[in-house]
Backbone atoms as SQL, in Angstrom:
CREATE TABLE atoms (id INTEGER PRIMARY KEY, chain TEXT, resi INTEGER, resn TEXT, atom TEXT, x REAL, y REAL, z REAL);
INSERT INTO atoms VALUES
  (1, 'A', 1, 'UNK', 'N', 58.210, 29.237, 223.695),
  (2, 'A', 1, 'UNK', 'CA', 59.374, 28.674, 224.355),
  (3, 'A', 1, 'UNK', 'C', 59.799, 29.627, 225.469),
  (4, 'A', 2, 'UNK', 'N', 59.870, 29.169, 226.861),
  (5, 'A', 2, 'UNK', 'CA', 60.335, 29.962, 227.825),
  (6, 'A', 2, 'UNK', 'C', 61.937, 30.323, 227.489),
  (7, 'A', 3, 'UNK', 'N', 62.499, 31.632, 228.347),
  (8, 'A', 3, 'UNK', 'CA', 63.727, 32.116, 228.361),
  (9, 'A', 3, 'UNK', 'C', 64.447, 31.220, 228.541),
  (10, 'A', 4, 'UNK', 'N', 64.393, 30.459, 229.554),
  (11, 'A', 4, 'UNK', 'CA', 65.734, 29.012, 229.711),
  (12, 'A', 4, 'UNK', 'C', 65.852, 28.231, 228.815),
  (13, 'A', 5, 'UNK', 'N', 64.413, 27.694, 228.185),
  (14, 'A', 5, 'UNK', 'CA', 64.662, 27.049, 226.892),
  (15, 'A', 5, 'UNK', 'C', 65.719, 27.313, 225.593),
  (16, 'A', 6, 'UNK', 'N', 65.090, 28.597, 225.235),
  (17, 'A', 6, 'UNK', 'CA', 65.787, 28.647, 224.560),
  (18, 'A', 6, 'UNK', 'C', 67.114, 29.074, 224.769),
  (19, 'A', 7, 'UNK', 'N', 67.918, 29.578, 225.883),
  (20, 'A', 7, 'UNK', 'CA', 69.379, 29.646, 226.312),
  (21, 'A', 7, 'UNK', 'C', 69.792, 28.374, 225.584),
  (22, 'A', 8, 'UNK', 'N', 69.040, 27.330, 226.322),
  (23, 'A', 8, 'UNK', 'CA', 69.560, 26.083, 226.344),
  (24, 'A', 8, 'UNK', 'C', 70.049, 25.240, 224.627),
  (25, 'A', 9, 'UNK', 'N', 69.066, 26.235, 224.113),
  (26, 'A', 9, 'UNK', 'CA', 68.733, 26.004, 222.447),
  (27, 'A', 9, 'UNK', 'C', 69.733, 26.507, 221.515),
  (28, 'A', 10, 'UNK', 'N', 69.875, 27.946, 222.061),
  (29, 'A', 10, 'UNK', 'CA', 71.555, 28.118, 221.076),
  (30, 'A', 10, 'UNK', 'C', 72.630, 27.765, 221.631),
  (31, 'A', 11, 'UNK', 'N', 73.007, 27.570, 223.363),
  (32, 'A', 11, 'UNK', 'CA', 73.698, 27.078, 223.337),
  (33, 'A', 11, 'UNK', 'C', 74.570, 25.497, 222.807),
  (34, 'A', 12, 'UNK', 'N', 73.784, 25.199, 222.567),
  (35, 'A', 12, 'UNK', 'CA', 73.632, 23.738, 221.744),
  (36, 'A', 12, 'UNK', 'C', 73.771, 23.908, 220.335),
  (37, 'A', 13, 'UNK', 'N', 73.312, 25.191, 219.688),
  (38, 'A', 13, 'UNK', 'CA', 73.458, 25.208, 218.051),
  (39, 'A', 13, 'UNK', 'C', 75.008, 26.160, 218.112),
  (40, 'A', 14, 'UNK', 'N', 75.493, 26.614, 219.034),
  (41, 'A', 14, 'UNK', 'CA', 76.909, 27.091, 219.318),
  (42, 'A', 14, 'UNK', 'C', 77.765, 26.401, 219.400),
  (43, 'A', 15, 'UNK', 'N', 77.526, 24.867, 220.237),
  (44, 'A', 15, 'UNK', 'CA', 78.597, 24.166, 220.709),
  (45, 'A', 15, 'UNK', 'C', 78.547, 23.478, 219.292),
  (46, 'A', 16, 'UNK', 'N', 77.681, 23.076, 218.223),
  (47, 'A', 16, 'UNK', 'CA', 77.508, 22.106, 217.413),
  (48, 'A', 16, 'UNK', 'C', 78.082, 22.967, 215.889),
  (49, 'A', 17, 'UNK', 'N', 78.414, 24.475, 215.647),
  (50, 'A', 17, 'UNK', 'CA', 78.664, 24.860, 214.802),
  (51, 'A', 17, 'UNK', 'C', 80.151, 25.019, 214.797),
  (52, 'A', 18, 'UNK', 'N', 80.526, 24.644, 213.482),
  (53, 'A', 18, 'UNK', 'CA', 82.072, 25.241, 213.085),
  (54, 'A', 18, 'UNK', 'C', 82.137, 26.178, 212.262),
  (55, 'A', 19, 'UNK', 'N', 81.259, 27.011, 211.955),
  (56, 'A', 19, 'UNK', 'CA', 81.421, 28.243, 211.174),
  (57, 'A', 19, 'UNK', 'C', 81.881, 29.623, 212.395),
  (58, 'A', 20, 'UNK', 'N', 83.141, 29.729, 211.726),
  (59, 'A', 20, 'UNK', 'CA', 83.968, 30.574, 212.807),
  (60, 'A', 20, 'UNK', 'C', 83.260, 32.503, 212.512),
  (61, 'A', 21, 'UNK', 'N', 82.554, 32.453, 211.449),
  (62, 'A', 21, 'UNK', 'CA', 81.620, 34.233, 211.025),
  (63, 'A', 21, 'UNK', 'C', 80.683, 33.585, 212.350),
  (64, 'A', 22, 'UNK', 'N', 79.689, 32.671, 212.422),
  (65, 'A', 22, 'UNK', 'CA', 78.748, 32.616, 212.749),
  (66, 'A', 22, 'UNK', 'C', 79.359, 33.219, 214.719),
  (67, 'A', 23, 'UNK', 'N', 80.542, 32.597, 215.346),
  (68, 'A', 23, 'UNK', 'CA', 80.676, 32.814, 216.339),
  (69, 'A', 23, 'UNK', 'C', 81.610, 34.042, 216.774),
  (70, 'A', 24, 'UNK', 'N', 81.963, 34.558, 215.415),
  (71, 'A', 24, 'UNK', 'CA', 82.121, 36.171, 215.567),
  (72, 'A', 24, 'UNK', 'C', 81.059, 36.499, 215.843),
  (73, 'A', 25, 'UNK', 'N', 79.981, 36.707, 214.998),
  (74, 'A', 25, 'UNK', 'CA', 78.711, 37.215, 214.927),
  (75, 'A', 25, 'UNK', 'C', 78.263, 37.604, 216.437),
  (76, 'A', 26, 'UNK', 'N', 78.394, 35.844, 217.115),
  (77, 'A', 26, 'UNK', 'CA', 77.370, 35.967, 218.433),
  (78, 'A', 26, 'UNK', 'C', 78.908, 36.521, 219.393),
  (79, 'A', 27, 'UNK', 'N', 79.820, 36.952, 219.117),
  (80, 'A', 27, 'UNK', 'CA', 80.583, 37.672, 220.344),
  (81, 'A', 27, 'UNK', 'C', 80.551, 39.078, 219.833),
  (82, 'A', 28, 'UNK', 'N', 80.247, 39.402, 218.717),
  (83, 'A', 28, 'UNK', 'CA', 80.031, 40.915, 218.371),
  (84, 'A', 28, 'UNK', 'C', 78.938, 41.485, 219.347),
  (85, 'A', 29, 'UNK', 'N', 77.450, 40.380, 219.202),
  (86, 'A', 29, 'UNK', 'CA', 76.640, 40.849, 219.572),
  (87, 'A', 29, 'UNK', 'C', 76.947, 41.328, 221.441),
  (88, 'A', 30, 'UNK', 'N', 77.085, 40.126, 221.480),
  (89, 'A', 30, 'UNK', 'CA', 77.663, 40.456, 223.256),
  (90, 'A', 30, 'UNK', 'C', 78.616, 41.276, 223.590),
  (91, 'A', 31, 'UNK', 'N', 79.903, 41.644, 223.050),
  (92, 'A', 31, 'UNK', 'CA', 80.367, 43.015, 223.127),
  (93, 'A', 31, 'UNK', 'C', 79.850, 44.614, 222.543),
  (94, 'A', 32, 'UNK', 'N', 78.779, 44.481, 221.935),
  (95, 'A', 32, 'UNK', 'CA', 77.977, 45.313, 221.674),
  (96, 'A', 32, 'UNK', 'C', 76.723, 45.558, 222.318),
  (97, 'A', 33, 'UNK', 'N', 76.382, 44.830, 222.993),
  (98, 'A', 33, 'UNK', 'CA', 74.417, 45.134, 223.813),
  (99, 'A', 33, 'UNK', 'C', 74.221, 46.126, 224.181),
  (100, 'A', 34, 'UNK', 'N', 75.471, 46.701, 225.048),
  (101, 'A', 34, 'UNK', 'CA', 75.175, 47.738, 225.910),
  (102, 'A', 34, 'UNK', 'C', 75.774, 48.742, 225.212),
  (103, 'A', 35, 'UNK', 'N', 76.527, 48.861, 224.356),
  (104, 'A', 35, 'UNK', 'CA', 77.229, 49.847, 223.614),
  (105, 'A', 35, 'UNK', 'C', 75.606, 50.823, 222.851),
  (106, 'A', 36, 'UNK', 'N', 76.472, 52.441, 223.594),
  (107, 'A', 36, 'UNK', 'CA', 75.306, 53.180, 222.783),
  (108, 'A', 36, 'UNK', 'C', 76.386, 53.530, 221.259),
  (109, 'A', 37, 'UNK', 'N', 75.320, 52.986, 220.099),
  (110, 'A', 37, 'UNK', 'CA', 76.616, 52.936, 219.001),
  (111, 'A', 37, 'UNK', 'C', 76.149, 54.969, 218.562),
  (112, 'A', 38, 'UNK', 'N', 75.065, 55.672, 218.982),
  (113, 'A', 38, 'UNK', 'CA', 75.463, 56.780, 218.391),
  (114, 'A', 38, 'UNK', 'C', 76.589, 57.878, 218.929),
  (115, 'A', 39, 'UNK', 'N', 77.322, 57.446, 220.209),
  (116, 'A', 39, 'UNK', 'CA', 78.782, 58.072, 220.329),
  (117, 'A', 39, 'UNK', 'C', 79.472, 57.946, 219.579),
  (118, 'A', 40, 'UNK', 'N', 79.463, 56.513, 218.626),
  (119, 'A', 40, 'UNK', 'CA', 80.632, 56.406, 217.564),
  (120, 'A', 40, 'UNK', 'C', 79.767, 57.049, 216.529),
  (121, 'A', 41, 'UNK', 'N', 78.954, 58.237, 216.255),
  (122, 'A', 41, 'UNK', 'CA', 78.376, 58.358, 215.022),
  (123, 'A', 41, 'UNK', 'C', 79.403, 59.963, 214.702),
  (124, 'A', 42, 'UNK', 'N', 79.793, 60.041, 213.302),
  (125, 'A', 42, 'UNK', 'CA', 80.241, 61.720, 213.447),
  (126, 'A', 42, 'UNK', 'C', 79.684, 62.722, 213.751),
  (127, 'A', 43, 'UNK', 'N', 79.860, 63.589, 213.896),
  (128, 'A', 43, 'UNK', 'CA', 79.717, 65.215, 214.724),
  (129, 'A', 43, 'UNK', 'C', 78.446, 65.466, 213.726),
  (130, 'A', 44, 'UNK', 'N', 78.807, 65.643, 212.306),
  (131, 'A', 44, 'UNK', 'CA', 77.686, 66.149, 211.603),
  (132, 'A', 44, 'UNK', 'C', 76.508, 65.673, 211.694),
  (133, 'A', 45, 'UNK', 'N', 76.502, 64.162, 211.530),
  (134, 'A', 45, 'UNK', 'CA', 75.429, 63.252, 211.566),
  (135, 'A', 45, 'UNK', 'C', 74.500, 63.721, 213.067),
  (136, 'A', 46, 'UNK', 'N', 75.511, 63.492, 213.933),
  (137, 'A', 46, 'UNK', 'CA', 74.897, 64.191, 215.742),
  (138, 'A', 46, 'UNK', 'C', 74.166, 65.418, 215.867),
  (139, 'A', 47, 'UNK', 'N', 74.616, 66.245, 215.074),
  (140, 'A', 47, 'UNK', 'CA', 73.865, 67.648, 214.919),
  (141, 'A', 47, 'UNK', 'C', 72.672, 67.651, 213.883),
  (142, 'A', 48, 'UNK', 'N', 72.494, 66.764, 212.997),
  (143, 'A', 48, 'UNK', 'CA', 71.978, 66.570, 212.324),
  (144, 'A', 48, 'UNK', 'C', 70.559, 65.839, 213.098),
  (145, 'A', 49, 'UNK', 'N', 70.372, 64.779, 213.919),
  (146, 'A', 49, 'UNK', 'CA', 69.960, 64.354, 214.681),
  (147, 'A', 49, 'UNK', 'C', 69.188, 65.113, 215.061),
  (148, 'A', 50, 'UNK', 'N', 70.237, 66.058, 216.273),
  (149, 'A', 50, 'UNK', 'CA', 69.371, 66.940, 217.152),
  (150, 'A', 50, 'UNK', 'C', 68.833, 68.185, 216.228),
  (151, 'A', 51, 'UNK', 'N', 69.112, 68.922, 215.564),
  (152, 'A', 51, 'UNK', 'CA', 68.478, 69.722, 214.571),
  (153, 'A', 51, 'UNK', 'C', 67.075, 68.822, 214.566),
  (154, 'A', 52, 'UNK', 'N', 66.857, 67.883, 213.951),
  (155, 'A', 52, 'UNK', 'CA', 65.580, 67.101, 213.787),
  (156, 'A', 52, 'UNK', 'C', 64.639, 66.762, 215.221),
  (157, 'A', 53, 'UNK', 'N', 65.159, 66.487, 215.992),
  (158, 'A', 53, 'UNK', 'CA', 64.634, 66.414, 217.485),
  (159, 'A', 53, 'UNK', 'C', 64.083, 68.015, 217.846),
  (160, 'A', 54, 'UNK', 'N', 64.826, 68.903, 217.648),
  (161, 'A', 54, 'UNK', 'CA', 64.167, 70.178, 217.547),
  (162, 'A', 54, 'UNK', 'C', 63.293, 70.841, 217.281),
  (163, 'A', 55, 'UNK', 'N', 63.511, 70.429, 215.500),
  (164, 'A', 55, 'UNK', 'CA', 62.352, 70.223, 214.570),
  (165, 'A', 55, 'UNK', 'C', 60.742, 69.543, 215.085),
  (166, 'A', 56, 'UNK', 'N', 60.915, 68.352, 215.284),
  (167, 'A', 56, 'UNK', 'CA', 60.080, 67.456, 215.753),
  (168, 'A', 56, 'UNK', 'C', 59.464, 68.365, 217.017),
  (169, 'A', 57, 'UNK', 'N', 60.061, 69.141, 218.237),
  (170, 'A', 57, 'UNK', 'CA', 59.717, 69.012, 219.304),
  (171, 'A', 57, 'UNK', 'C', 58.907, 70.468, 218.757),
  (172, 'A', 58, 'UNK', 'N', 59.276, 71.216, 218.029),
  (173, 'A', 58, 'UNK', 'CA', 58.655, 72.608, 217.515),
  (174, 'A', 58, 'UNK', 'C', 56.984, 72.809, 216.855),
  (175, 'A', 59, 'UNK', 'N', 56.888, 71.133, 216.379),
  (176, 'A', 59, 'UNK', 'CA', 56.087, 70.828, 215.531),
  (177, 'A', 59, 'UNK', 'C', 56.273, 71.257, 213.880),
  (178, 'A', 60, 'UNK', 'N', 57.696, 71.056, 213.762),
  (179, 'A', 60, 'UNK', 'CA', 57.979, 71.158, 211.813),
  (180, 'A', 60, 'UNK', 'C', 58.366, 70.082, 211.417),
  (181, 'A', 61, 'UNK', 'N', 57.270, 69.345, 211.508),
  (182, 'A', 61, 'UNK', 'CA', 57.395, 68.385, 210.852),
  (183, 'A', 61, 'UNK', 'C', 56.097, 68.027, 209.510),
  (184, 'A', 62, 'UNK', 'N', 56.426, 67.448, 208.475),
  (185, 'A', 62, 'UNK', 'CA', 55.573, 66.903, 207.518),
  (186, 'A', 62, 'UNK', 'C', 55.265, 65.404, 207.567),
  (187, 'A', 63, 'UNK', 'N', 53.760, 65.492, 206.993),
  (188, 'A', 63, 'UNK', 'CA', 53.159, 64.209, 207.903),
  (189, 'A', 63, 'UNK', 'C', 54.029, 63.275, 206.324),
  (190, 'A', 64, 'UNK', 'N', 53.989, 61.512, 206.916),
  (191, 'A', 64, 'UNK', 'CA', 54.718, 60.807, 206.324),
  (192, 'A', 64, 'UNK', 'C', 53.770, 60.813, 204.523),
  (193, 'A', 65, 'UNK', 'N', 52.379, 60.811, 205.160),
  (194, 'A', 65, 'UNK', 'CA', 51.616, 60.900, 204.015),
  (195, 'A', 65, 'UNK', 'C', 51.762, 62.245, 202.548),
  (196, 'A', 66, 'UNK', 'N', 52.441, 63.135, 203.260),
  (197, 'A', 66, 'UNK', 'CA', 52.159, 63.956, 202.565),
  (198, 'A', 66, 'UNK', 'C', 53.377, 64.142, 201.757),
  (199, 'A', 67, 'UNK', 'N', 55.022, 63.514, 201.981),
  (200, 'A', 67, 'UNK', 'CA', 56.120, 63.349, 201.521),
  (201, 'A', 67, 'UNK', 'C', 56.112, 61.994, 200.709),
  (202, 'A', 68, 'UNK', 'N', 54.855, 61.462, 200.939),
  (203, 'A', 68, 'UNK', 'CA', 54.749, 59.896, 199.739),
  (204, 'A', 68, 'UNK', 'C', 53.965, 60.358, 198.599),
  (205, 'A', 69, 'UNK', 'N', 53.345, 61.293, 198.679),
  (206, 'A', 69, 'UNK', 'CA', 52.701, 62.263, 197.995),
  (207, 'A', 69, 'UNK', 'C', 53.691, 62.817, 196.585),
  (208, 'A', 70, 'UNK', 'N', 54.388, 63.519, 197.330),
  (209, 'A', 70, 'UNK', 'CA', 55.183, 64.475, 196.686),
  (210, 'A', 70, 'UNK', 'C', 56.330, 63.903, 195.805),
  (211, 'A', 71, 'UNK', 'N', 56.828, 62.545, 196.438),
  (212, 'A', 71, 'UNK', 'CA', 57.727, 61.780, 195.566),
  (213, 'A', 71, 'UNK', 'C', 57.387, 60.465, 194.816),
  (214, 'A', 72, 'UNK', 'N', 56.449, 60.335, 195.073),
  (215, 'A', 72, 'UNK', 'CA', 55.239, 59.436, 194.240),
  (216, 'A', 72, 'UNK', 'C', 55.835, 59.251, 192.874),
  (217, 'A', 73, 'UNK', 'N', 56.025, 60.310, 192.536),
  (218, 'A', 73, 'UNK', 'CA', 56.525, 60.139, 190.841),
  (219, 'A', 73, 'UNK', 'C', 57.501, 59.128, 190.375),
  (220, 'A', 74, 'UNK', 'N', 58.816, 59.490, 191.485),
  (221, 'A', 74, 'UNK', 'CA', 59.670, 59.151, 191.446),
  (222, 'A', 74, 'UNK', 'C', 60.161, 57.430, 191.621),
  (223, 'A', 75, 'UNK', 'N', 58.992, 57.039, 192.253),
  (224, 'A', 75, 'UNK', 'CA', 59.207, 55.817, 193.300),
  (225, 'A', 75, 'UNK', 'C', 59.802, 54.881, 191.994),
  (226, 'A', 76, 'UNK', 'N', 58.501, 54.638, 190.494),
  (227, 'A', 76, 'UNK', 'CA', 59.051, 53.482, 189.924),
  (228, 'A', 76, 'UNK', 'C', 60.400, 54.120, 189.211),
  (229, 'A', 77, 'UNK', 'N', 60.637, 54.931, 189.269),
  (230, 'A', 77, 'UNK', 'CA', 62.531, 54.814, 188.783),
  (231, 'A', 77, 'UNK', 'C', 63.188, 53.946, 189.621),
  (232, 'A', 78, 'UNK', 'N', 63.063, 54.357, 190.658),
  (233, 'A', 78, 'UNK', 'CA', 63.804, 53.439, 191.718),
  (234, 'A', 78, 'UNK', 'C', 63.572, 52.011, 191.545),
  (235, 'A', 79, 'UNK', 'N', 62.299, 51.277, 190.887),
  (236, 'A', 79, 'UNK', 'CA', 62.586, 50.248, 191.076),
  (237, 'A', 79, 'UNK', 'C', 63.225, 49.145, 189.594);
C-alpha cells in the first residue's frame, strides 16, 4: 500500500471510531514524534547510559553469547 493510501486508511478508521483511549493514543503519538524522550529520563539512568557507551567504545564489553551462558541456569525459574 502506497503512503497516501494508507493516510487515507486511518483517516477513515479515525473518523469512524468512538473510542475516546484510541484517539488519545493517536494525539499522544503526534505530540510525541519528535520528542527526544531520553531528556525526560533521570540523571542516574543518563549516566548510567553513558558509563555504558564508554564501556562499549573501550571495548568492555561481553559478547551476548557468553552472558546466556552464564545465566542459563536461571532462565527456567523465571518461567
Amino acid at each position: 500500500m502506497d503512503l497516501q493510501a494508507e493516510k487515507i486508511e486511518l483517516v477513515k478508521r479515525l473518523l469512524e471510531t468512538d473510542d475516546e483511549s484510541v484517539l488519545l493514543q493517536v494525539r499522544e503519538v503526534f505530540e510525541n514524534h519528535d520528542k527526544d524522550f531520553g531528556n525526560d529520563l533521570p540523571e542516574h539512568v543518563k549516566t548510567g547510559i553513558e558509563r555504558g557507551r564508554k564501556q562499549a567504545a573501550e571495548g568492555k564489553l561481553t559478547p551476548h553469547e557468553d552472558v546466556m551462558k552464564k545465566y542459563a541456569k536461571y532462565q527456567d525459574s523465571l518461567l
